[in-house]
C-alpha angles and dihedrals in degrees: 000000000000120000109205122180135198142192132213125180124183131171128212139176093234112098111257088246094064105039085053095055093044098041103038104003105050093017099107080061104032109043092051097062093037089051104029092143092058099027129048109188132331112216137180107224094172135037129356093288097273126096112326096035137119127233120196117192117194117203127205126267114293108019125134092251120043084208137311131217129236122196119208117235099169137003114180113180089187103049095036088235118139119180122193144167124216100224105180138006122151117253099005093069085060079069103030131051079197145321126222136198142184119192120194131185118198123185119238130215090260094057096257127100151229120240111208118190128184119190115187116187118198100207121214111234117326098342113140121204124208130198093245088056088066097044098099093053092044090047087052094049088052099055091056100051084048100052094046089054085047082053092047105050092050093045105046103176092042095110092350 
């Protein structure tokens, strides 16, 4: 088994606090209705949405993936940290024993904020990962954060 870890940093000009509530606290309500043409529907089938519970995420017709779970391994409203393991997700698990993530926000003294993300893959067997192998989900990953700041900007009081 490999263990391979990336790190992502992005700034933005929404306060920490917003983007949080927006991006991991509201998303299973949010996302769906900003993305509707990539993501079906988001749902917590397990837990009340903190640390311990699972996150389904059902993607449209025709993606890659019918849908992944993620299960919450922290969820700290205070600090802006959110941990989570992705725990299945079709073809990807032939490649991963798991994946892991934290994602933290920190404000910034412009009110903005910076967005910090590790993602941590736990190969089967001899796989090698490269970071080019994991463009097109960063680049996913990406296009929503960036839509929900776009959201956010041109809506101020939504999560203020």
């Amino acid at each position: 088994m490999g263990v391979f870890t990336f790190n992502d940093e992005y700034s933005s000009p929404i306060p920490a606090a917003r983007l949080f509530k927006a991006l991991i606290v509201d998303s299973h309500n949010l996302i769906p209705k900003l993305m509707p043409q990539a993501i079906k529907s988001i749902e917590i089938v397990q837990g009340d949405g903190g640390a311990g519970s699972i996150r389904q995420i059902n993607f449209t017709e025709g993606s890659q993936l019918s849908h992944m779970k993620n299960r919450v391994d922290e969820l700290n409203e205070e600090t802006f940290t959110y941990k989570y393991t992705l725990i299945e997700g079709g073809p990807l698990m032939e490649k991963f024993e798991s994946i892991a993530y934290e994602v933290k926000f920190e404000p910034t003294p412009d009110g903005g904020s910076k967005n910090k993300m590790t993602s941590t893959y736990y190969t089967k067997g001899d796989f090698e990962l490269k970071e080019e192998d994991i463009k097109a989900g960063k680049e996913r990953a990406l296009g929503m954060y960036k839509v929900v700041e776009a959201y956010l900007f041109q809506n101020p009081d939504a999560y203020a």
